[in-house]
N, C-alpha and C positions, 0 to 999 in steps of 0.2 A: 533485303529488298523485297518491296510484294509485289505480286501477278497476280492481276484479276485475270482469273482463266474460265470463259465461256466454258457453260456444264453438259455442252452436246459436244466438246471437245471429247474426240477416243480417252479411255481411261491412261491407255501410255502416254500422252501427253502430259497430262497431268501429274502423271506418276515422274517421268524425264525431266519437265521444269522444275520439280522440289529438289531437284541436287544443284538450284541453283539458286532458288526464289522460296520466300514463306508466299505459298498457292493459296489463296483464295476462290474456290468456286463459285461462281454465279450464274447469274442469266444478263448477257452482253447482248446491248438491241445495236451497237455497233461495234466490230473488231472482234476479232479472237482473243486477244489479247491487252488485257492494260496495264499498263507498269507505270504508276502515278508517282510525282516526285514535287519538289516544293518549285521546282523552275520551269516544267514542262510535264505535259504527258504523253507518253510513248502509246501508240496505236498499233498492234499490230495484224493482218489481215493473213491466216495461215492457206495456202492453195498446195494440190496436190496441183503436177502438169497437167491432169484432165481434167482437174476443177477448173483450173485458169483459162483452160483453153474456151470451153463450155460456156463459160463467165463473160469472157468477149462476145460470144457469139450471141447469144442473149439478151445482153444488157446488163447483167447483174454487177459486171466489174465497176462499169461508169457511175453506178449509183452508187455503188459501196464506196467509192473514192470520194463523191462528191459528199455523203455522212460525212467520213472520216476528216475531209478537209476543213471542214465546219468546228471540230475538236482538236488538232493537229498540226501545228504547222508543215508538219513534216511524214505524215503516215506511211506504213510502213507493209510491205508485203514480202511474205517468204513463199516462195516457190520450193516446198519441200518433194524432194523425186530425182528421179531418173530423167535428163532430158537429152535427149543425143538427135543428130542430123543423118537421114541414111544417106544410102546414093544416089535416090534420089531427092535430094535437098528436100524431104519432107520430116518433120520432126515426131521422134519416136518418143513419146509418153508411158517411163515406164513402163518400157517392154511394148506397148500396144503402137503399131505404125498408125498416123491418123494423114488427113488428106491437109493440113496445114502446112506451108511450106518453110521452113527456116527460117528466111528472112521474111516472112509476115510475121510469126512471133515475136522476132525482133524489133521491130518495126512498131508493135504494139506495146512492146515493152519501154523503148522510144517514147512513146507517146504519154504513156501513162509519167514518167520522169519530169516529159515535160511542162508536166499537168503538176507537179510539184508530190509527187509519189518517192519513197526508194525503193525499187527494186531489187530484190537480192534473193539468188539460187542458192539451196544447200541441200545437200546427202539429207535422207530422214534422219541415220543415227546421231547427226551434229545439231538437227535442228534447236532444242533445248539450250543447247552452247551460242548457236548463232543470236538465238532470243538475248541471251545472258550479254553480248559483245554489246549490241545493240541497243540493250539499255543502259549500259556502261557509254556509249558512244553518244547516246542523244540527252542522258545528265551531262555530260563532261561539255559538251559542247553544242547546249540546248542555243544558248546569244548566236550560234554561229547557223546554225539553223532556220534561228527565226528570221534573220537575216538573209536568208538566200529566198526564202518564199515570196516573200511578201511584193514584192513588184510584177510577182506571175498573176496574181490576186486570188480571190476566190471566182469560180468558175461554177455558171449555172450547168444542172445536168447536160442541158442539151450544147451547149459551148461543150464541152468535157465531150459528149457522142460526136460532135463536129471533127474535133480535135481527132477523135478515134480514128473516125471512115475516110478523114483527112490523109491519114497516114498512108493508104492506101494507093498505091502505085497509078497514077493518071485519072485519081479526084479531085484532090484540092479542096480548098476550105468553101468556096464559092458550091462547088456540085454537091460537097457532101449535105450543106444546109440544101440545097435543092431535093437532094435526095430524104434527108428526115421531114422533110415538110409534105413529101409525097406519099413516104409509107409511116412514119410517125417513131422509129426507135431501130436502133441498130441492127436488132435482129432483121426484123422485116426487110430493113436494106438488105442483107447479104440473102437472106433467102429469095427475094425478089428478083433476083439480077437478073436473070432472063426478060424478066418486063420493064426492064429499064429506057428500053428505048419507046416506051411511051410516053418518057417525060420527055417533056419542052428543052431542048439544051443538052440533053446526054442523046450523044449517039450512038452509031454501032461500034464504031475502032471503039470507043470506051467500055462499052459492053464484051467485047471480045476480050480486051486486053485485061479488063478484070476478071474474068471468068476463067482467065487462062491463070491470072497472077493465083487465085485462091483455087485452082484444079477442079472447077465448080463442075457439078451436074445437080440434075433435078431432085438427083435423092439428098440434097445435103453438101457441107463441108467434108 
């Protein structure tokens, strides 16, 4: 079976997927990963927990999802890493405590599924094996794939950002298009918050209650 494996991929990567795959290096303008077959192509998007995290909060996930949906019916994202919940329900990325709380990860992860993504966590030393499952999974039962997509449709970036800030505890789909039309892209939304109550239609309990949901202050997530 062959992997097209993006050439800014660490060399262990590459070195890991050939006990599974004939690797082919290249230069990928989408995905880490491509595992090309005569009934589908497999996409895959590799994130470390602080890429992933970083990636929300920016923008960079929404648009990498929305490439990929355009070649994929089914695109695919590994979360390779360490992800654990402390005691205080904020989640620890690979050893590093950050100010994300559990269930907004979750929540995000939610989102992007329902945007027609898979989602899937694994150990770094398994990653390579998970690639290999996966492309076993999505040849074997590409018809059953294509078929679950297709009624979600393709989704413009900013539908897809909607969807994101949607997720978010006391926005809704209605505030969150309010809020990207005011600061113009997800990032700006969360960094913003404190000025939210500039806009027409979000008030303070909303501003509060978000700021509390994502542990916000002025310096950041």
């Amino acid at each position: 079976m062959i992997a097209l494996v993006d050439d800014r991929e660490p060399p262990s990567i590459h070195l890991d997927l050939k006990n599974f795959f004939e690797v082919q290096k290249i230069h990928l303008s989408i995905g880490d990963i491509i595992i090309p077959s005569k009934t589908s192509t497999c996409i895959i998007e590799r994130k470390t927990p602080g890429d992933f995290l970083g990636s929300i909060a920016d923008g960079r996930l929404v648009e990498q999802l929305s490439r990929m949906l355009q070649t994929s019916p089914a695109p695919v994202f590994i979360i390779e890493g360490d992800i654990k919940c402390n005691k205080g329900k904020k989640v620890v990325a690979d050893g590093r405590h950050t100010r994300w709380y559990y269930y907004s990860y979750q929540s995000m992860i939610a989102s992007l599924q329902l945007a027609g993504a898979i989602v899937i966590h694994c150990p770094s030393r398994l990653f390579a094996e998970t690639v290999f499952k996966i492309a076993l999974w999505h040849q074997k039962d590409a018809h059953l794939t294509a078929r679950r997509v297709p009624n979600l449709g393709f989704k413009t970036t900013f539908s897809q950002q909607v969807d994101l800030l949607a997720a978010i505890p006391g926005i809704g789909i209605d505030k969150a298009e309010l809020l990207l039309d005011t600061f113009g892209n997800p990032w700006n939304v969360i960094s913003g918050v404190p000025d939210w109550g500039k806009v027409k239609g979000i008030g303070k309990k909303t501003v509060e209650k978000v700021m509390n949901f994502l542990d916000y202050d002025r310096n950041g997530i």
